[in-house]
N, C-alpha and C positions, 0 to 999 in steps of 0.2 A: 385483515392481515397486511403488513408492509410488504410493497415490491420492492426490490433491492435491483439495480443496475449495476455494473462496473463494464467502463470501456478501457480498452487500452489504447495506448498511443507508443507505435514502435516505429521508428525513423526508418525511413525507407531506405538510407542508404548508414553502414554501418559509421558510430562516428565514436572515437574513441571518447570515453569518460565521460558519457550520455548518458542519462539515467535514465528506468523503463516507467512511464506514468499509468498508474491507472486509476482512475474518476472513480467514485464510489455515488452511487445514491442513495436515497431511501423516498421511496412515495413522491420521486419527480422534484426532490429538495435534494440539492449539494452536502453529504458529508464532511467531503475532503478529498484529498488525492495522496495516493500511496506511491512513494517512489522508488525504486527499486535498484541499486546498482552492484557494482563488484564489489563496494566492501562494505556498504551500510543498509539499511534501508530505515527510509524516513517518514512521518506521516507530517502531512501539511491540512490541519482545520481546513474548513470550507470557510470563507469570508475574515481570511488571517493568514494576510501572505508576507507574515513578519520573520512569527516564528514557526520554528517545525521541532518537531521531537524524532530524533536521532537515534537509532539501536546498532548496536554492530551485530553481527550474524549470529555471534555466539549467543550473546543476549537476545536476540530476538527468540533463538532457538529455546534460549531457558525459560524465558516468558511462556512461549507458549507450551510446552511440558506444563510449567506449574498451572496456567489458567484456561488453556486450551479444554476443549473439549473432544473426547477419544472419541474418532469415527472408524469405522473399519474401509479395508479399501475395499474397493470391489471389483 
């Protein structure tokens, strides 16, 4: 079975229009890094710091509706 990591990296001191990163793994290999900010959030491949793919919130939000998987909270 895959071990999955994710770290975060939150700036110690608040800095405007900073984005929240957080590192993805799987099995001790690089994904990519998920970035996180006030109006988008972006994903950036692992070993491709060219381009990145872009969603605005609302799209991120209907993405994940249609492809997501329904968990219950607990």
């Amino acid at each position: 079975m895959e071990k999955h990591d994710a770290s975060l990296n939150l700036h110690t001191k608040v800095v405007a229009h900073k984005d929240i990163e957080v590192k993805v793994r799987s099995d001790d290999a690089a994904l990519g890094t998920l970035l996180v900010s006030k109006g988008n959030v972006e994903w950036l491949p692992a070993n491709n710091h060219v381009n990145r793919y872009r969603f605005s919130w609302e799209r991120f939000a209907s993405l994940m509706g249609e492809h997501g998987k329904p968990v219950r909270n607990s």
